[in-house]
C-alpha positions as CSV (number, residue, x, y, z in Angstrom):
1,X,54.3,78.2,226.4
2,X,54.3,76.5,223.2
3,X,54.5,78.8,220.3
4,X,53.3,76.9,217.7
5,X,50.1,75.7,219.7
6,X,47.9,77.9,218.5
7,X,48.8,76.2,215.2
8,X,48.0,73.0,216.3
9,X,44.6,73.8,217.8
10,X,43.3,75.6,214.5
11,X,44.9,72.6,212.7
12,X,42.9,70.4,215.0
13,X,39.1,72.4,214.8
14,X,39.9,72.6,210.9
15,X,39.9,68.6,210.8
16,X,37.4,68.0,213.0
17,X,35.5,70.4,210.4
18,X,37.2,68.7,207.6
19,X,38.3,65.2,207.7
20,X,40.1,65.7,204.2
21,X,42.6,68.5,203.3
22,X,45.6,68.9,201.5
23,X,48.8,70.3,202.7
24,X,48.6,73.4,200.7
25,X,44.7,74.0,202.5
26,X,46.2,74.0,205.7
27,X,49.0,76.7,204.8
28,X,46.6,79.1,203.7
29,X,44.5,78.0,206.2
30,X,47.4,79.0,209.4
31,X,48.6,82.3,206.7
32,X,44.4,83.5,206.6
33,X,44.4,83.1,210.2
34,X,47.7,85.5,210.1
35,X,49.5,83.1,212.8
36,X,52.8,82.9,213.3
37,X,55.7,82.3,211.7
38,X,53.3,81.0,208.7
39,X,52.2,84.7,208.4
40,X,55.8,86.1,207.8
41,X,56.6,83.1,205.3
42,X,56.9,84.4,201.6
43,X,56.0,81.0,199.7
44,X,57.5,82.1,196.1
45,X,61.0,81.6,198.3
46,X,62.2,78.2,198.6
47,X,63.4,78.3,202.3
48,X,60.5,79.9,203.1
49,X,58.5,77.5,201.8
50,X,60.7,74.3,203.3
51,X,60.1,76.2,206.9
52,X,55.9,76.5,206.5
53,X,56.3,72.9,204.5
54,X,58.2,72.0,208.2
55,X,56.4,73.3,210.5
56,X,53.2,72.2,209.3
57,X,54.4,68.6,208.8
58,X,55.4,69.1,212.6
59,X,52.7,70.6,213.7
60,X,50.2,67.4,211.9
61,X,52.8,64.8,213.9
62,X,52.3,66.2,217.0
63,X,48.5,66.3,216.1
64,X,48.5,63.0,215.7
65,X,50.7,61.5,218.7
66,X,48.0,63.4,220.5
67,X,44.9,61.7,218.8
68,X,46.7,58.4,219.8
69,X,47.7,59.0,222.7
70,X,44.3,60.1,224.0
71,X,42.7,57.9,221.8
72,X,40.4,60.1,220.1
73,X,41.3,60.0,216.5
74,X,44.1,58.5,214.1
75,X,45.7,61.2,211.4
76,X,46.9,60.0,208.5
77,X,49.2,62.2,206.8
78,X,50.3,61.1,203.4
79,X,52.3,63.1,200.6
80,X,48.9,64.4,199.0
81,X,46.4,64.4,201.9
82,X,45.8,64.5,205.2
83,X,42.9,62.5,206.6
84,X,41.3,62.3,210.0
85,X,39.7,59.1,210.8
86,X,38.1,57.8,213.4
87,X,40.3,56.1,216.6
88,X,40.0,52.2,216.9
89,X,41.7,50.0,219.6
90,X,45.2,48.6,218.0
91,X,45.4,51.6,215.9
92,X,48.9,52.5,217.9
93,X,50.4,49.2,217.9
94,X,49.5,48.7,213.8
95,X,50.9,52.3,212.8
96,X,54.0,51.0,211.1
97,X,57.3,52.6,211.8
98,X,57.6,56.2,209.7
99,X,60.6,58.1,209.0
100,X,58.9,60.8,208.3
101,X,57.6,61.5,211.4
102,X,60.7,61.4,213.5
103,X,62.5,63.5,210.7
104,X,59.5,66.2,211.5
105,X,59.4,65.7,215.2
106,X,62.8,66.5,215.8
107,X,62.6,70.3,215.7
108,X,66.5,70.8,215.5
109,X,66.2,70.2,211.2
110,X,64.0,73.0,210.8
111,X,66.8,75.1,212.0
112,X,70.1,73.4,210.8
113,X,68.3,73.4,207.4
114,X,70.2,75.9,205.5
115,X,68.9,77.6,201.9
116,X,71.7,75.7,200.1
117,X,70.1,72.5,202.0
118,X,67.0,72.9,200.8
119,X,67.9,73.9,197.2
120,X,69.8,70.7,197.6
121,X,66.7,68.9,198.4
122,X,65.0,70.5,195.6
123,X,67.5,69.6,192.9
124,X,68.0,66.2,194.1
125,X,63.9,65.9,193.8
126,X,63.6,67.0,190.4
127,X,66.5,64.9,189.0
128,X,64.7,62.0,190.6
129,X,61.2,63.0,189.3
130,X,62.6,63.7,185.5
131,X,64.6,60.2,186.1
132,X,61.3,58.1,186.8
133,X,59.6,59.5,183.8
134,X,62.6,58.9,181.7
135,X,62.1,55.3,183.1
136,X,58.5,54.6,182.7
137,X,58.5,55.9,178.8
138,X,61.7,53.4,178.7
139,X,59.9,50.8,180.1
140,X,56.8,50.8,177.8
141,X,59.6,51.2,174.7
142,X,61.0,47.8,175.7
143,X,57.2,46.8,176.0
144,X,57.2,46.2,179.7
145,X,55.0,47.2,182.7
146,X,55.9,49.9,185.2
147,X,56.4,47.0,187.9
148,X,59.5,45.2,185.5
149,X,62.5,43.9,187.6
150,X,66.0,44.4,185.4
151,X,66.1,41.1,184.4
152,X,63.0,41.8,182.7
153,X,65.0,44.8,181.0
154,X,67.4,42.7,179.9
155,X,65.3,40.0,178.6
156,X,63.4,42.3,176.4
157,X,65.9,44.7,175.7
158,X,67.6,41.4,173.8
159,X,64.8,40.7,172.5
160,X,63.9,43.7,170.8
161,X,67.5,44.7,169.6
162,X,67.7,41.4,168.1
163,X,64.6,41.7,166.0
164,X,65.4,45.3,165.2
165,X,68.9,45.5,164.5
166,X,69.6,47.2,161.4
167,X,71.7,44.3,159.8
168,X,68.6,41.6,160.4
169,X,66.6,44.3,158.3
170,X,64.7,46.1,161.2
171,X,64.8,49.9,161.1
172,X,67.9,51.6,162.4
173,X,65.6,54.6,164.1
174,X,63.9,51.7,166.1
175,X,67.2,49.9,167.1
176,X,68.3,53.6,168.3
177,X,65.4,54.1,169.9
178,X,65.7,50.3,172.0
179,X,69.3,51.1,173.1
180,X,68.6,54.4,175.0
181,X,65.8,52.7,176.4
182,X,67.8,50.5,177.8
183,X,70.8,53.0,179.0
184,X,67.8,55.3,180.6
185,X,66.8,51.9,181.8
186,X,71.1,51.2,183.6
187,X,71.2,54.2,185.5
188,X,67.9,54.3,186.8
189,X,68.4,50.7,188.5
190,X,71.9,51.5,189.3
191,X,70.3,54.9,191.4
192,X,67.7,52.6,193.1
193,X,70.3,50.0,193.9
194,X,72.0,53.3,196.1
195,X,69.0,54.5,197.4
């Protein structure tokens, strides 16, 4: 038997209950209900809470092969919710392809993930996170929208230097403030181009 079915099957009353939780709701939802592993899992550790972030994720895809496959409902699990809605005919063949759910699916990460893995993850996340705000206060220095292309950049980043360089009498604090801007502005295009 399947030991994480009893997880499913509370996840699965819970959203017939509630069509619209979060993920932290339904890990203190699976904890409350003192079923395991979630009950063992100490969340102020970071491993432990990659393996109850894990198995929950699995636990939703599963979930949700099932509502298609027996064409009862369609989950849709995002980053900040997870929604049950109601089944329609097509919804299989319009699901677009998800990463995520084969990365969750396959059961084998949630054990080859190691501590230094996940603090890894976590560090790689942050940098990231800090990165894109670095990127959107660049943006609006060079007076451009989030959605700017780095042609854009380099349009208004000439622009701007131009009409606030020190030696056309614009103020040196401004021209400083324009050329990190646009160096913020390098790497972050240069780590999307990776990505």
């Amino acid at each position: 038997m399947d030991a994480l079915l009893p997880v499913i099957t509370l996840l699965d009353h819970h959203l017939q209950d509630q069509a619209h939780c979060t993920e932290h709701e339904l890990i203190k939802l699976v904890q409350h209900a003192q079923l395991e592993p979630f009950c063992q899992f100490d969340l102020k550790q970071s491993k432990a809470l990659f393996n109850a972030h894990f198995l929950l994720k699995h636990c939703l895809y599963r979930l949700q092969e099932q509502g298609m496959r027996d064409r009862a409902f369609v989950l849709e699990i995002t980053s900040v919710s997870i929604k049950r809605l109601p089944y329609h005919s097509g919804a299989y063949a319009l699901r677009p392809s998800d990463p995520l759910r084969v990365y969750y699916l396959n059961i084998d990460h949630y054990f080859e993930t190691s501590e230094d893995d996940v603090n890894q993850l976590l560090g790689d996340f942050w940098q990231r996170y800090l990165l894109q705000n670095d990127a959107q206060a660049a943006l609006k220095t060079l007076e451009l929208s989030p959605e700017a292309d780095y042609a854009a950049v380099k349009q208004s980043y000439r622009r701007l230097a131009q009409k606030s360089h020190p030696d056309k009498g614009g103020a040196p604090s401004e021209f400083v403030k324009i050329n990190a801007a646009k160096e913020i502005l390098d790497k972050h295009f240069v780590k999307k181009l990776k990505a």
